[in-house]
PyMOL Python script that loads the backbone (N, CA, C, O; Angstrom):
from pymol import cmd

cmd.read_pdbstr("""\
ATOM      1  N   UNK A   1       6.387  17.368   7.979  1.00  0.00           N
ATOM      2  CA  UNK A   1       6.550  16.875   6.621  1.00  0.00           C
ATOM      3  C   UNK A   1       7.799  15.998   6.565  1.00  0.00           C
ATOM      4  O   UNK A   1       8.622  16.226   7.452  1.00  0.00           O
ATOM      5  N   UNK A   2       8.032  15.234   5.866  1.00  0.00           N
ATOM      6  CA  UNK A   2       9.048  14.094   5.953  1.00  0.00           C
ATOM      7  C   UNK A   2      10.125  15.068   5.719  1.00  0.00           C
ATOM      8  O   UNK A   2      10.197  16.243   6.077  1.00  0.00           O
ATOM      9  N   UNK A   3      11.031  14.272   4.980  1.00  0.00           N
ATOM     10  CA  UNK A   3      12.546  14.759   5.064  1.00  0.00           C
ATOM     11  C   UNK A   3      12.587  15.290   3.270  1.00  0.00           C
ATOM     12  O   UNK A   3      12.871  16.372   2.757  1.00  0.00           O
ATOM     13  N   UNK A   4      12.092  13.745   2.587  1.00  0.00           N
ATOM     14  CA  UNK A   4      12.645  14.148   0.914  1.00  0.00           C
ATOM     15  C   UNK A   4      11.265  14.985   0.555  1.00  0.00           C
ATOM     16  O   UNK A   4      11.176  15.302  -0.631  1.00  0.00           O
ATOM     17  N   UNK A   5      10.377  15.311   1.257  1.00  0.00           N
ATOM     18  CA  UNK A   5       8.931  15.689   0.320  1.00  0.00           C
ATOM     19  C   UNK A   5       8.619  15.182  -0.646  1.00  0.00           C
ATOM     20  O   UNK A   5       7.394  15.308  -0.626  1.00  0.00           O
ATOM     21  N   UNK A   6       8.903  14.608  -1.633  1.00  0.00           N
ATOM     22  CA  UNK A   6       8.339  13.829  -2.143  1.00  0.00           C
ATOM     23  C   UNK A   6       7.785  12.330  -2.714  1.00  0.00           C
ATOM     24  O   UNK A   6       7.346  11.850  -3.759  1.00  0.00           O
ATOM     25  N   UNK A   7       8.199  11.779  -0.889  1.00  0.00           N
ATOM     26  CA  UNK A   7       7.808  10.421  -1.002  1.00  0.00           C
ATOM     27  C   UNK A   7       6.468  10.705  -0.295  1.00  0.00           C
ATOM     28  O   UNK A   7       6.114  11.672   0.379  1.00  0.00           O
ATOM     29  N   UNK A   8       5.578   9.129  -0.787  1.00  0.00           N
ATOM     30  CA  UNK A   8       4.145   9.189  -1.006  1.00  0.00           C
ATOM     31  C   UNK A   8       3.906   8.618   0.488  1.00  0.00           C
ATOM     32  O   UNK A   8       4.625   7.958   1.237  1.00  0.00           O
ATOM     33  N   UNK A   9       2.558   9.162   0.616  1.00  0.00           N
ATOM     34  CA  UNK A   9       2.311   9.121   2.151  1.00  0.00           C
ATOM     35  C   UNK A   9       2.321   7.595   2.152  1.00  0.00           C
ATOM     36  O   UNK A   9       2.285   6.963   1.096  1.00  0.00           O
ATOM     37  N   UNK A  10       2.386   6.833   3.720  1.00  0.00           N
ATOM     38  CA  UNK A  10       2.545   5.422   3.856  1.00  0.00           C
ATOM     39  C   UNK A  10       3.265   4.802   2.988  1.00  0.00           C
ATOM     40  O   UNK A  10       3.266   3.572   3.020  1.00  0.00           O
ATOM     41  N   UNK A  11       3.816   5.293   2.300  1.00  0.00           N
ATOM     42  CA  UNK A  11       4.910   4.577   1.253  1.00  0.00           C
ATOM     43  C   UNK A  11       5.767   3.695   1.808  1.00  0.00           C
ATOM     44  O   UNK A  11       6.234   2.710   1.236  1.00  0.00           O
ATOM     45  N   UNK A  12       6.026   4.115   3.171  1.00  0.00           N
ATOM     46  CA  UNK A  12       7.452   2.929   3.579  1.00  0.00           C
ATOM     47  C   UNK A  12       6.243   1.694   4.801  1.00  0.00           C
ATOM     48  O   UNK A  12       6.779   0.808   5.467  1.00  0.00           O
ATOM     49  N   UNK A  13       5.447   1.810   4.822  1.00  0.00           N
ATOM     50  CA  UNK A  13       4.513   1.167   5.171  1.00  0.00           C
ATOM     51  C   UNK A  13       3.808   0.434   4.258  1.00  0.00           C
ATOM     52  O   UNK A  13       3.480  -0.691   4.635  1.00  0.00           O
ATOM     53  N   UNK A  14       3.644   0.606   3.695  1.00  0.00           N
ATOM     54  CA  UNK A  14       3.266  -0.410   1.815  1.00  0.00           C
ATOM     55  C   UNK A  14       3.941  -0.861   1.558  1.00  0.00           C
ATOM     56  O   UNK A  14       3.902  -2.088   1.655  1.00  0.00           O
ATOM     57  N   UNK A  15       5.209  -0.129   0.972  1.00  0.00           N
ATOM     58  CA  UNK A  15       6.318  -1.150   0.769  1.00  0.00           C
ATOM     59  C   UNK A  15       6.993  -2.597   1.864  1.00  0.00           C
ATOM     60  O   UNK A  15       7.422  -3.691   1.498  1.00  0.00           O
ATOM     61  N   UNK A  16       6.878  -2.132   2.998  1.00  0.00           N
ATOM     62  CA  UNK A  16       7.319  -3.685   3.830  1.00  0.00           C
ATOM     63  C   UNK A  16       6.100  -4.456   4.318  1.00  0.00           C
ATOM     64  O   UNK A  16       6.105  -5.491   4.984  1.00  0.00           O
ATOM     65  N   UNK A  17       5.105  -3.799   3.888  1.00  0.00           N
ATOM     66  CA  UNK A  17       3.851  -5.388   4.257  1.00  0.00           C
ATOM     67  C   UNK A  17       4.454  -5.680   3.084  1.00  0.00           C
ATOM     68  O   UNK A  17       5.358  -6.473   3.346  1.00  0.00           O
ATOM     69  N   UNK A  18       4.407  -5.358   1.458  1.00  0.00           N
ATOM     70  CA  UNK A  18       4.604  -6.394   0.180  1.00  0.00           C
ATOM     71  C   UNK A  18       5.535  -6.772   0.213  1.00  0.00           C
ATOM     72  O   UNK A  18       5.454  -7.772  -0.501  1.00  0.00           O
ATOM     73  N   UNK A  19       6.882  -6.677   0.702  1.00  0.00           N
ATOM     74  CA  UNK A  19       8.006  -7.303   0.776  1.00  0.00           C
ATOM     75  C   UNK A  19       7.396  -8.438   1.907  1.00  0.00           C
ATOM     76  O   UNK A  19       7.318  -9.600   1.508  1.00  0.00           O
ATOM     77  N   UNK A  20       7.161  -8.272   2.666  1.00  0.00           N
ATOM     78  CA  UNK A  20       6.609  -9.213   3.947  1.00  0.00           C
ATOM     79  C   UNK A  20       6.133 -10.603   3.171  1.00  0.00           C
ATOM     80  O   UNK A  20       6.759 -11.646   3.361  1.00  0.00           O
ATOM     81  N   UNK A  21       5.100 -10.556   2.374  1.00  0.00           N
ATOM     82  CA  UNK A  21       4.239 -11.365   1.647  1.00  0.00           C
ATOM     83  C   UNK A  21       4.796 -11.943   0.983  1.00  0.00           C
ATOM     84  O   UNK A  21       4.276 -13.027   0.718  1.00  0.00           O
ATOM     85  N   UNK A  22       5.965 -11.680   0.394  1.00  0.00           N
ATOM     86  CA  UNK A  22       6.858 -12.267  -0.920  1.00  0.00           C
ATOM     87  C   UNK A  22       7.599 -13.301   0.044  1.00  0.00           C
ATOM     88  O   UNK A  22       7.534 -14.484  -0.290  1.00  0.00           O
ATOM     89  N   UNK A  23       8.441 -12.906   1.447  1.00  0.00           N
ATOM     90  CA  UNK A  23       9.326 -13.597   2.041  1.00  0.00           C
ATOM     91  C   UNK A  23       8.784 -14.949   2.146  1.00  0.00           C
ATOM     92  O   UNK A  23       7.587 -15.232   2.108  1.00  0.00           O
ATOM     93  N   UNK A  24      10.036 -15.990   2.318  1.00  0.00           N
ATOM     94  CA  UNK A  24       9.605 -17.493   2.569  1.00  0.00           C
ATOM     95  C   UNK A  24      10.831 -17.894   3.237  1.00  0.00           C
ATOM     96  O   UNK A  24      11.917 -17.943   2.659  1.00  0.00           O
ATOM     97  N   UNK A  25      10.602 -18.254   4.779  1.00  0.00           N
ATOM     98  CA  UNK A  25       8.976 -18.750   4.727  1.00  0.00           C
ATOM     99  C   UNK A  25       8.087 -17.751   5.282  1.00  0.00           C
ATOM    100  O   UNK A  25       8.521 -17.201   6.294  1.00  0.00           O
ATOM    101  N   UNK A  26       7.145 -17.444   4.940  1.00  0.00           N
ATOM    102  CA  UNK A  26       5.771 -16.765   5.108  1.00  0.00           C
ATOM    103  C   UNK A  26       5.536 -16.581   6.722  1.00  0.00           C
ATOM    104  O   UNK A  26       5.098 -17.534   7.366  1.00  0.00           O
ATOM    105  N   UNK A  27       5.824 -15.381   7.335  1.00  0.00           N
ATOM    106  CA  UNK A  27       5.594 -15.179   8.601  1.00  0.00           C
ATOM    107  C   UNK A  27       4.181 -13.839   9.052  1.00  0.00           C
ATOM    108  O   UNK A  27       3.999 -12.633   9.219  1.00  0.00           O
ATOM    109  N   UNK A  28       3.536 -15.099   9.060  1.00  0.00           N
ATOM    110  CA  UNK A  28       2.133 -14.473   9.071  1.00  0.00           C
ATOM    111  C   UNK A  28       1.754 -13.394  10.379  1.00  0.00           C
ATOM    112  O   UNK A  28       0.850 -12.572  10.227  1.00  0.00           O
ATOM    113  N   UNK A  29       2.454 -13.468  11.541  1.00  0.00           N
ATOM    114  CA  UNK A  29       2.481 -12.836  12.653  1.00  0.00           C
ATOM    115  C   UNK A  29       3.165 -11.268  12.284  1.00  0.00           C
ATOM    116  O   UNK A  29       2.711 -10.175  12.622  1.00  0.00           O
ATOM    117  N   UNK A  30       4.216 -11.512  11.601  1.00  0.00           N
ATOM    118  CA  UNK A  30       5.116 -10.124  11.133  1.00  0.00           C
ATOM    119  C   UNK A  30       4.523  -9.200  10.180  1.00  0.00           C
ATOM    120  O   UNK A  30       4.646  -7.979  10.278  1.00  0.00           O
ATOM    121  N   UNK A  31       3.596 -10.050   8.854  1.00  0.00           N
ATOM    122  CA  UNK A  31       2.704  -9.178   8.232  1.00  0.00           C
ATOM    123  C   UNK A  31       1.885  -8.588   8.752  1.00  0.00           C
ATOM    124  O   UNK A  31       1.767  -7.376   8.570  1.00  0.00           O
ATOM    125  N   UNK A  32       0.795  -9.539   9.844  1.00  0.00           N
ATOM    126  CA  UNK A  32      -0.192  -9.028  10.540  1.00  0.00           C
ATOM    127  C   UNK A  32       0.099  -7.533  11.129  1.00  0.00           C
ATOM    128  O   UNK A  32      -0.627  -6.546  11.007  1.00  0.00           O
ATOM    129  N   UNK A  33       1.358  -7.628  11.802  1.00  0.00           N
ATOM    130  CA  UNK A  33       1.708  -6.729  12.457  1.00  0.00           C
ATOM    131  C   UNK A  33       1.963  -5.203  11.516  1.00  0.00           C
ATOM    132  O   UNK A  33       1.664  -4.058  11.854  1.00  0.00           O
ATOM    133  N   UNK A  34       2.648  -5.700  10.192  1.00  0.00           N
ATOM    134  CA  UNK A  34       2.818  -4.311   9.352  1.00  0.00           C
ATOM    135  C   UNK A  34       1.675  -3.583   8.567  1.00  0.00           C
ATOM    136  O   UNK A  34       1.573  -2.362   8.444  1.00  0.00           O
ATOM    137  N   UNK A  35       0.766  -4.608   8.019  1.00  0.00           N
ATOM    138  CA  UNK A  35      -0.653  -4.725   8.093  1.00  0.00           C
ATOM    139  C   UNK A  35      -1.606  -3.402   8.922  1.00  0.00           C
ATOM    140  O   UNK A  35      -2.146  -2.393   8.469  1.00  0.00           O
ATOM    141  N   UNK A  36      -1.513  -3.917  10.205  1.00  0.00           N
ATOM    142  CA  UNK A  36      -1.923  -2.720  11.062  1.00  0.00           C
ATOM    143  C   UNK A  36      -1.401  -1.742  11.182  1.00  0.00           C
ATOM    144  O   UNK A  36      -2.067  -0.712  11.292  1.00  0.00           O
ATOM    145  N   UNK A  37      -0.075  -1.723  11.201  1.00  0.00           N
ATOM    146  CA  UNK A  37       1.115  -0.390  10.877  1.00  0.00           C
ATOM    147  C   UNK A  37       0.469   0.469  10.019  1.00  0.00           C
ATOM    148  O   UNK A  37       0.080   1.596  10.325  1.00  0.00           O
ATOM    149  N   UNK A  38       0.330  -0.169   8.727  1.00  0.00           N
ATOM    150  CA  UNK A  38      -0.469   0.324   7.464  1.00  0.00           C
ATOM    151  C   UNK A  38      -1.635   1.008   7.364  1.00  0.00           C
ATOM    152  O   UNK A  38      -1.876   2.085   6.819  1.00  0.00           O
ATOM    153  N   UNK A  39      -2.316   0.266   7.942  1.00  0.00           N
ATOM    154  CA  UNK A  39      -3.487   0.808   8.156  1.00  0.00           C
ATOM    155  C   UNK A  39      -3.872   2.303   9.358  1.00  0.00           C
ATOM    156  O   UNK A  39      -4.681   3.226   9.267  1.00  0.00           O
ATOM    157  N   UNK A  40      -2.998   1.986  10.259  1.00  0.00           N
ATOM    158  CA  UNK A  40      -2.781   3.116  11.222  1.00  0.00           C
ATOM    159  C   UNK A  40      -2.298   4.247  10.375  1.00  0.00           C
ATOM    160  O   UNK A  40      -3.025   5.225  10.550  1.00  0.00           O
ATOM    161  N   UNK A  41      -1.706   4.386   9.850  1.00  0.00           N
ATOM    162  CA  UNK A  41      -0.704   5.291   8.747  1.00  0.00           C
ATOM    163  C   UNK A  41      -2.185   5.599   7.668  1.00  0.00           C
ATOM    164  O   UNK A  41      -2.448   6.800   7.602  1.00  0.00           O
ATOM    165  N   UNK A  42      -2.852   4.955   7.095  1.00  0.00           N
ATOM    166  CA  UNK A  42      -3.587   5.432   6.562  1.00  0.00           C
ATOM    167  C   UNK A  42      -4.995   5.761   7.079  1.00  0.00           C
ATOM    168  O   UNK A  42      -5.960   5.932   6.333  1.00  0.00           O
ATOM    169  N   UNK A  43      -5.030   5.831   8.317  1.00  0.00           N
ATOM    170  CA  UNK A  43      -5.990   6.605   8.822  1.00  0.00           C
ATOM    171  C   UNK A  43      -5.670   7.667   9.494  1.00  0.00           C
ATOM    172  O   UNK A  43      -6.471   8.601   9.446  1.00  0.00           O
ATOM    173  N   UNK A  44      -4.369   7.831  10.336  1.00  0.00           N
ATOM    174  CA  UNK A  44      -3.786   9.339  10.714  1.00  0.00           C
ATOM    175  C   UNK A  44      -3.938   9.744   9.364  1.00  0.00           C
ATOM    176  O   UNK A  44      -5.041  10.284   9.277  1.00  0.00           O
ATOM    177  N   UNK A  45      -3.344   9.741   8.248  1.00  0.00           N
ATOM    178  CA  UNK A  45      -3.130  10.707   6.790  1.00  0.00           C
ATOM    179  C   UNK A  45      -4.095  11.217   6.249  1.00  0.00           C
ATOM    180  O   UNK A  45      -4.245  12.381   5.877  1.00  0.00           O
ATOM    181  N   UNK A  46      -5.210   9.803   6.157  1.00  0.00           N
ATOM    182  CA  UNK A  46      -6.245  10.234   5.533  1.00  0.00           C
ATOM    183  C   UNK A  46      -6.558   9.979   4.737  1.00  0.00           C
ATOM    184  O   UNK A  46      -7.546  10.581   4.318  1.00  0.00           O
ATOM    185  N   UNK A  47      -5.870   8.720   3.776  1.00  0.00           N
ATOM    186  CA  UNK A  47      -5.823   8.155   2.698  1.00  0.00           C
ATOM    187  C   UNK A  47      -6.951   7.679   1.990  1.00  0.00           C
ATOM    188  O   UNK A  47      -7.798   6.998   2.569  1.00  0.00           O
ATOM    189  N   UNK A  48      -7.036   7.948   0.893  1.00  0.00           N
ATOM    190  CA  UNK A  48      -8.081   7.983   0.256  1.00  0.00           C
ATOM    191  C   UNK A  48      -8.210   6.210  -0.669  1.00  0.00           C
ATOM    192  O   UNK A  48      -8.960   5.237  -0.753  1.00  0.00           O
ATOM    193  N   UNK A  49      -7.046   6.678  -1.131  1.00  0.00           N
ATOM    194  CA  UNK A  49      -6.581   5.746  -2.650  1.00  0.00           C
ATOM    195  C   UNK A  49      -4.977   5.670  -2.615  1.00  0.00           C
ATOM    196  O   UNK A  49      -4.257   6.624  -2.320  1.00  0.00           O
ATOM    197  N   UNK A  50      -4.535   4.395  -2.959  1.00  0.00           N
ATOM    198  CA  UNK A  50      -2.823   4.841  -3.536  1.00  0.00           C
ATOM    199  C   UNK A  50      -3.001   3.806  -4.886  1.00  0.00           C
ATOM    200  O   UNK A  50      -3.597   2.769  -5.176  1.00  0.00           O
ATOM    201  N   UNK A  51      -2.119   4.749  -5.480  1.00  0.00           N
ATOM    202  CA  UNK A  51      -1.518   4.424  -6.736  1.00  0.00           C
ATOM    203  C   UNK A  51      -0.069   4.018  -7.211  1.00  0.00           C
ATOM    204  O   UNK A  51       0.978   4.374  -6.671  1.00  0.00           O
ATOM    205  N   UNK A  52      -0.154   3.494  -7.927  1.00  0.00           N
ATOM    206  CA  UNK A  52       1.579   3.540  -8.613  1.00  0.00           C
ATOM    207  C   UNK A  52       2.200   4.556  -9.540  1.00  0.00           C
ATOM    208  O   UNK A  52       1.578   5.316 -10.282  1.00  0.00           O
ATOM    209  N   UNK A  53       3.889   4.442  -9.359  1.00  0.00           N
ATOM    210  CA  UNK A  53       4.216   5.272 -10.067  1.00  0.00           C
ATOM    211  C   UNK A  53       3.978   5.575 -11.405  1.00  0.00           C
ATOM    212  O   UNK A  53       4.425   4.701 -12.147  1.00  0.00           O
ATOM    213  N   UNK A  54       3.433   6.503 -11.981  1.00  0.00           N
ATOM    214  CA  UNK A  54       3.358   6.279 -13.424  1.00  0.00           C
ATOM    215  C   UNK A  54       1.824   5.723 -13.734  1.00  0.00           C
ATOM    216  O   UNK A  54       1.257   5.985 -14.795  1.00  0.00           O
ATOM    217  N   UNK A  55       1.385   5.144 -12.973  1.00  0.00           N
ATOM    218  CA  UNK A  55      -0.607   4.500 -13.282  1.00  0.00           C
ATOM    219  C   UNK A  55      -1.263   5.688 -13.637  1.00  0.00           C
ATOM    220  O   UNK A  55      -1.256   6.636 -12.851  1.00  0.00           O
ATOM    221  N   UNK A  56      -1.903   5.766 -14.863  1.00  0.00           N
ATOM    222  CA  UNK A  56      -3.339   6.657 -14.607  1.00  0.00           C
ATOM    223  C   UNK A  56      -4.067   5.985 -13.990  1.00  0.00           C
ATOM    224  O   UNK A  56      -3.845   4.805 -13.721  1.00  0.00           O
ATOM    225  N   UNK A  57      -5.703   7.032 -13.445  1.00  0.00           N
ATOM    226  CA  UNK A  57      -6.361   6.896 -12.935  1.00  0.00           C
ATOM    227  C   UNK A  57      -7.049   5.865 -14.274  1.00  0.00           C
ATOM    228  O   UNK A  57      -7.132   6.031 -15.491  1.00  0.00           O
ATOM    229  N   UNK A  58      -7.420   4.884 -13.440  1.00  0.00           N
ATOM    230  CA  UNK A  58      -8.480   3.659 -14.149  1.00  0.00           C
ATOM    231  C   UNK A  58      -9.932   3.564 -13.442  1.00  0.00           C
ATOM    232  O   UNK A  58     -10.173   3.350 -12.254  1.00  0.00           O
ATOM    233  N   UNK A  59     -10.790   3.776 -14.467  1.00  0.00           N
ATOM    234  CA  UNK A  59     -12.066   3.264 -14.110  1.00  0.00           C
ATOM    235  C   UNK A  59     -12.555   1.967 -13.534  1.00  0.00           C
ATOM    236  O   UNK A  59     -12.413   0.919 -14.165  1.00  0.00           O
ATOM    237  N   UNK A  60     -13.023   1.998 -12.570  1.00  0.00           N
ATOM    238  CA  UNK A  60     -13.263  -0.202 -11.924  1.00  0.00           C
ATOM    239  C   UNK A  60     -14.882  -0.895 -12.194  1.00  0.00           C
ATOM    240  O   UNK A  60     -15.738  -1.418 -11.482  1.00  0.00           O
ATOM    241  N   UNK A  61     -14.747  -0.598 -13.482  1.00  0.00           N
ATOM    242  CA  UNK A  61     -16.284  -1.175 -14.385  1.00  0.00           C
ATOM    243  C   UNK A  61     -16.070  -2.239 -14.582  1.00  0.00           C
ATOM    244  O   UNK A  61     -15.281  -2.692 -15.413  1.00  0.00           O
ATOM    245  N   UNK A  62     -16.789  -2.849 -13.794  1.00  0.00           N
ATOM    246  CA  UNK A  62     -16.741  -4.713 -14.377  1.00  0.00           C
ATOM    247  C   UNK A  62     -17.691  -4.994 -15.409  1.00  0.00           C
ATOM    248  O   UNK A  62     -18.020  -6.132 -15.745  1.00  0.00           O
ATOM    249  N   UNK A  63     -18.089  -4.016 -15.863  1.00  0.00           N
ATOM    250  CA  UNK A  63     -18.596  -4.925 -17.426  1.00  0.00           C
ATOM    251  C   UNK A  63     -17.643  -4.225 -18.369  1.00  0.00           C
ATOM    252  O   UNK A  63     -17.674  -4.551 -19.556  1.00  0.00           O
ATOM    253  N   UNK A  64     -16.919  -3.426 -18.016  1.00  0.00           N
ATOM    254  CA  UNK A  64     -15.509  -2.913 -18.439  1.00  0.00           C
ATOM    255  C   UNK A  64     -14.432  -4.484 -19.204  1.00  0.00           C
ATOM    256  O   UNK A  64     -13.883  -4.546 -20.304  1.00  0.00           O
ATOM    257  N   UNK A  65     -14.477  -5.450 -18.174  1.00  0.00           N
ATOM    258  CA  UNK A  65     -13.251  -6.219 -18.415  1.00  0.00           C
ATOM    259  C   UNK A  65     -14.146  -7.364 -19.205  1.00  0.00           C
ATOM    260  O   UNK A  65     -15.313  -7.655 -18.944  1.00  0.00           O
ATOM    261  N   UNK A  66     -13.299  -7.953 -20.255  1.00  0.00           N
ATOM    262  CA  UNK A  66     -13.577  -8.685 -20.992  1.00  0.00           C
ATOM    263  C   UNK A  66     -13.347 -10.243 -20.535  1.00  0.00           C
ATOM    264  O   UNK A  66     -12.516 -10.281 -19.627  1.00  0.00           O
ATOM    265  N   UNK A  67     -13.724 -11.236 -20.814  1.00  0.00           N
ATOM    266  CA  UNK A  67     -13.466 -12.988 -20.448  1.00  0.00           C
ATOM    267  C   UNK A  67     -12.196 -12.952 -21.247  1.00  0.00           C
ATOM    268  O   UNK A  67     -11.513 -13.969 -21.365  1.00  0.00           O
TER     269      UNK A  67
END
""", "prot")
cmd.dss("prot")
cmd.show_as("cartoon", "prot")
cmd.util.cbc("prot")
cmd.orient("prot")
């Protein structure tokens, strides 16, 4: 189990692909790479879904969203 328990699984793996994406100039080799990090991390865990802090769960009905 990590150290603080209550940080969210792959959390520090989410967080630096989106920092990655923001940087400029745009180093597409370095995302790629955290990318897979990410994804490795969420298949050891088991990950289902992630959310944000504070999000309820939202329904993804596209006749839900309006023009």
């Amino acid at each position: 189990m990590e150290e603080s328990g209550a940080r969210a699984v792959c959390a520090e793996e989410a967080l630096s692909l989106l920092n990655c994406v923001t940087q400029s100039p745009y180093d597409e080799n370095k995302c790629l790479r955290l990318l897979h990090s990410l994804r490795d991390c969420v298949l050891a865990k088991k990950v289902k879904n992630f959310s944000l802090a504070g999000q309820e769960k939202q329904k993804t009905e596209p006749s839900s969203q309006k023009a």
